[in-house]
C-alpha positions in Angstrom: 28.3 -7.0 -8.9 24.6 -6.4 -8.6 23.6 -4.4 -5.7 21.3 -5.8 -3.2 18.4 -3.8 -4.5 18.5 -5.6 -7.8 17.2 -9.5 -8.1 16.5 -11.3 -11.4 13.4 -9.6 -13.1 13.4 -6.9 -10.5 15.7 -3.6 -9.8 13.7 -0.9 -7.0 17.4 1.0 -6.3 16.9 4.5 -5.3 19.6 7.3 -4.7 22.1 6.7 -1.8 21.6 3.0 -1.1 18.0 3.6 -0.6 15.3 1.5 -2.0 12.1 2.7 -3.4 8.7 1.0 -2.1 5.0 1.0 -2.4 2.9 1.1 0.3 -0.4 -0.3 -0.5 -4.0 -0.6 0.7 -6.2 -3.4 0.9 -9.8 -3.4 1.9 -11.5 -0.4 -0.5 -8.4 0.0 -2.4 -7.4 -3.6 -3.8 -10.4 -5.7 -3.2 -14.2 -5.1 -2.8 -14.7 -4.8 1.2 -17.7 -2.1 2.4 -20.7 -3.8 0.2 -19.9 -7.3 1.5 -20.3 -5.8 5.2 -23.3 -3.7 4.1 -25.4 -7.0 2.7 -24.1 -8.5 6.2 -25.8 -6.0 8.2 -28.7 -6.3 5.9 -29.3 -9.6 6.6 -28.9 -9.4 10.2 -32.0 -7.0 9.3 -34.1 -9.5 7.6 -33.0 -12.0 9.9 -34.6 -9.8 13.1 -37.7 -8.7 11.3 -38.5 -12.6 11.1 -37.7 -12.7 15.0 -40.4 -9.9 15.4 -37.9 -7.1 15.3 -38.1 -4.1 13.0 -35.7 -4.3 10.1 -34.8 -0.7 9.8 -34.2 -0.6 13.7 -32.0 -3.5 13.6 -29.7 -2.4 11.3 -29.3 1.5 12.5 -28.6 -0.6 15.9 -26.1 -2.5 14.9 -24.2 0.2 12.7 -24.1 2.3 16.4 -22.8 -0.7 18.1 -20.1 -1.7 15.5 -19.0 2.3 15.6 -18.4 1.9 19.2 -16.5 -1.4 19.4 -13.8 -0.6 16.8 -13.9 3.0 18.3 -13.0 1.1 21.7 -11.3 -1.9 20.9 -9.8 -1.4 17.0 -10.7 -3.7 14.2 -11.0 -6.9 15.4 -12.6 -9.6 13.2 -15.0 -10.4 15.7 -16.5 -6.9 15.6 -19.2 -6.8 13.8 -20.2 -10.0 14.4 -20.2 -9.4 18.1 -22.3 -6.3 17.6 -25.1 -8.3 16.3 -25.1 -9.9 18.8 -25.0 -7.1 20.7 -28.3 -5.8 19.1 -30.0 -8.5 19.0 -29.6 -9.0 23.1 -31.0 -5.3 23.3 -33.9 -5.9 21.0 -35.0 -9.2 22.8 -34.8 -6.8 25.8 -36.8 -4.0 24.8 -39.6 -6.3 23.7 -39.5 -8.4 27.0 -37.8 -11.7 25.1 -35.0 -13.9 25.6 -32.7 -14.3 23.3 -32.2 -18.1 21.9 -28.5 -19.2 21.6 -29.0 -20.8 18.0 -30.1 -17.4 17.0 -26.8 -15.8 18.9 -25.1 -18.1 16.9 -26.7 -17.0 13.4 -26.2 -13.4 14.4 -22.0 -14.4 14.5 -22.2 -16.3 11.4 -23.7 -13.5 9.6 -21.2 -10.5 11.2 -18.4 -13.1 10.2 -19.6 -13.6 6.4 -17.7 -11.1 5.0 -14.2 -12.5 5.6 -14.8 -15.4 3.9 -16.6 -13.8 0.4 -14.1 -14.8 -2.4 -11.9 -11.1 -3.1 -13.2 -9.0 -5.6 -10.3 -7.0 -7.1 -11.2 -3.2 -8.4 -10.3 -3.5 -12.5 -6.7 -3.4 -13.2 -5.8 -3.5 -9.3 -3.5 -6.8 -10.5 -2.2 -5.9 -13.4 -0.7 -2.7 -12.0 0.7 -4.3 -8.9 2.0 -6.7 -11.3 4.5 -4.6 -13.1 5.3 -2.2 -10.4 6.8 -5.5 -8.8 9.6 -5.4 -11.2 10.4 -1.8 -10.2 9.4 -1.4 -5.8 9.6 -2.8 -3.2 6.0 -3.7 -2.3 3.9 -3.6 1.1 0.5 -4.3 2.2 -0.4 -2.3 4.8 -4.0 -2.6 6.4 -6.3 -2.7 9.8 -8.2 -5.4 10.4 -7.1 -9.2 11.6 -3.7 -10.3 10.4 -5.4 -14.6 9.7 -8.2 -13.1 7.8 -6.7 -10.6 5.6 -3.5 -13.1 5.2 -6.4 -15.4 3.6 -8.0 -12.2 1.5 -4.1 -11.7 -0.2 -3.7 -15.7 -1.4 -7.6 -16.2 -2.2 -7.1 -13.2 -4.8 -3.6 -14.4 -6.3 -1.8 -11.6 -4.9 0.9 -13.4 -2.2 3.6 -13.1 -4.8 3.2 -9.5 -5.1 3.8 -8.5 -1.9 7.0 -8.5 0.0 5.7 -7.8 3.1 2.3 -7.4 5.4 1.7 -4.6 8.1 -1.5 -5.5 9.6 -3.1 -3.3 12.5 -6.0 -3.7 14.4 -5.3 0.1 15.5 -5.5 3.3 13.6 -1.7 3.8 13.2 -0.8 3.3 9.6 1.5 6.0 9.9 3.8 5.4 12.4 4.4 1.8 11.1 5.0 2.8 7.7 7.7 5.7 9.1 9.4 2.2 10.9 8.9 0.4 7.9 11.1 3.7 6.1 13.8 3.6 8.4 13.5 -0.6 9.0 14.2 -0.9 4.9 16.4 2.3 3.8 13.3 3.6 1.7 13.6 6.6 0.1 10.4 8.3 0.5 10.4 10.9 -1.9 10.6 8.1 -4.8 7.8 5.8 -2.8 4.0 6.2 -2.3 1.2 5.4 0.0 -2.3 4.0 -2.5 -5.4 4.2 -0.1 -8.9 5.1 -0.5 -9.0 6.8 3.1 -7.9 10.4 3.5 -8.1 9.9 7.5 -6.2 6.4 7.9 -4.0 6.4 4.7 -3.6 10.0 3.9 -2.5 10.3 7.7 0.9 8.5 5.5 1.7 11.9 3.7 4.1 12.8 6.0 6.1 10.2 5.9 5.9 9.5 2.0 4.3 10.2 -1.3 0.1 9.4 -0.8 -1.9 8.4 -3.9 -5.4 8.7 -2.9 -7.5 6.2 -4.8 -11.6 6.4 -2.9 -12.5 3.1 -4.7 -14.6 3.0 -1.7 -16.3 5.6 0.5 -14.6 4.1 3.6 -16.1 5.0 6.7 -18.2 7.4 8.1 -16.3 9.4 10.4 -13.4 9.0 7.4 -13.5 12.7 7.0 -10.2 14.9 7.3 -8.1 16.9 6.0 -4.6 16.0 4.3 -1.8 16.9 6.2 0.0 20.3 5.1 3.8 21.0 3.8 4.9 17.8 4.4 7.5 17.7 1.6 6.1 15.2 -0.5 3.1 15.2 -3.0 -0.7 14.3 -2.8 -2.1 12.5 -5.8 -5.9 12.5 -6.7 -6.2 9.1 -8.9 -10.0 7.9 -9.9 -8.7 4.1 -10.9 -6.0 1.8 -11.2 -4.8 2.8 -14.5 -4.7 6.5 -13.7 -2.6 4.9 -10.6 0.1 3.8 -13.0 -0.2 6.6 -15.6 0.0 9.5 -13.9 0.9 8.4 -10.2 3.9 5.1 -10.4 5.0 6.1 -14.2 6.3 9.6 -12.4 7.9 8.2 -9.3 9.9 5.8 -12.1 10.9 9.0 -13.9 12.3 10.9 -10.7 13.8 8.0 -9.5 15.4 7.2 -12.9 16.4 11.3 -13.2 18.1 11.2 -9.8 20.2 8.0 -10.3 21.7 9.1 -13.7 22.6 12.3 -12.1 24.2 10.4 -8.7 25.8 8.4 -11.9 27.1 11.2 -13.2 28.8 12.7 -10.6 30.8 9.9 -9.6 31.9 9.3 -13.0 33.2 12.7 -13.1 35.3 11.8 -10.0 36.8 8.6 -11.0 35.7 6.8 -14.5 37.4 6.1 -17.2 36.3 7.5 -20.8 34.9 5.0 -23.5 35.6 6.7 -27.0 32.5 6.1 -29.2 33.9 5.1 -32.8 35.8 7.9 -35.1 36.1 9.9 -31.7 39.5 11.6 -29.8 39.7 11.6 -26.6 41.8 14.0 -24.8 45.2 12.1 -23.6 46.1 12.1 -19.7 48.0 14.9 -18.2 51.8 13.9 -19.2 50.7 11.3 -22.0 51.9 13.8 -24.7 55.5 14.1 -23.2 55.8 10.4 -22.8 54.8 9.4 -26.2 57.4 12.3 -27.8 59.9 10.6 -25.7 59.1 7.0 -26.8 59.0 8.5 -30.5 62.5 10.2 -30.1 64.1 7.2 -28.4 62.8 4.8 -31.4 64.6 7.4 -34.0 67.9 6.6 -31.7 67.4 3.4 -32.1 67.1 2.5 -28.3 
């Protein structure tokens, strides 16, 4: 009987009843995210130089503004949209003009451009995902607005990948993917966490195995350090394929290690001996006496 862990095509068993799982990234690790936001905030730029603005101002302006909001309020969708807004109110001020509500309303068009961009995957981001399917359990996990990054996943052909979605609009990846350990029986030391922040995702290595994979820069206050003797290892990947190769290909061969081992124990315990052909396999403890009995009986014509 197949365990519960196994499903046609797929098998991500792990010592103990556990499961194994990968934890993975989205924006900056999967798809293209930071340049479409960048070209947004460009715009907004070139947008408030033709409103009499200065271009470089503008966009230093609403870079502060965005900082604060998600600082304050987490990564809402509306963010940088409404920090354009935001800027453009306090340019209008500072030169002495009112701001004009179709021009508001341009300012949130272009902050909300980026979620709608068709998804860019990072070369080989699919293919990997693909066939680590057949062997873990695998989980989104990203901050930002659950509708829009729900529409990033199907857009770029990936909803069959996944298993599951942890979205956040707060900087706690962490301490949902330690629920998401215990919620599933994962086995941590045979799962990883792929991201391209050290701060946000690397926060992850001490609950599990972190691939670090800076496809993107991330933010600018993404600087930190990894966390220290946590028990499990840090990887330094530059693409997808080094992902796979030196990253996933060794969690398959620990995992595969440990499960012959737990196999071989419990065969010691309690399973039978197949003979291969041509060899003898030590009798049971009293077959020996039993078959001279048989043997003497047959003489004796019993």
């Amino acid at each position: 009987m197949a365990r519960k862990c196994q499903v046609p095509g797929r098998n991500f068993c792990a010592p103990n009843g556990k499961i194994a799982a990968l934890f993975v990234d989205i924006d900056g690790t999967i798809s293209v995210c930071e340049p479409y936001f960048e070209e947004a905030k460009l715009r907004f730029g070139y947008f408030m130089e033709l409103r009499g603005f200065g271009r470089a101002k503008a966009v230093k302006l609403v870079r502060e503004i965005e900082l604060a909001y998600v600082e304050k309020h987490g990564f809402e969708r509306d963010a940088l949209a409404t920090a354009m807004v935001g800027a453009y109110r306090q340019l209008a001020k500072e030169h002495g003009k009112r701001t004009n509500k179709f021009d508001r309303g341009i300012c949130e068009d272009i902050g909300r451009s980026p979620f709608f961009r068709e998804p860019e995957l990072f070369a080989n981001a699919a293919a990997v995902l693909g066939r680590s399917h057949h062997n873990f359990r695998i989980i989104a996990v990203s901050i930002g607005n659950r509708e829009a990054q729900k529409y990033k996943i199907r857009q770029a052909g990936l909803a069959t990948v996944f298993d599951d979605m942890i979205i956040t609009q707060r900087d706690d990846k962490a301490g949902l993917v330690k629920a998401a350990i215990e919620d599933y029986g994962i086995d941590p030391r045979y799962s990883a966490f792929i991201g391209n922040s050290i701060r946000s995702d690397g926060a992850c290595l001490r609950e599990t195995n972190f691939m670090h994979l800076p496809m993107e820069p991330g933010w600018a206050f993404d600087k930190a350090a990894l966390p220290k003797d946590t028990g499990f290892q840090a990887f330094q990947m530059k693409d997808w394929r080094e992902v796979e190769e030196r990253g996933i290909n060794r969690l398959l061969r620990r995992r595969q290690t440990a499960l012959e081992s737990e196999g071989s124990h419990k065969c010691g315990e309690h399973a039978q001996v197949t003979p291969k052909p041509g060899q003898r396999v030590n009798p049971k403890p009293g077959a020996k006496a039993r078959a001279g009995k048989a043997s003497r009986n047959k003489q004796r014509g019993r």
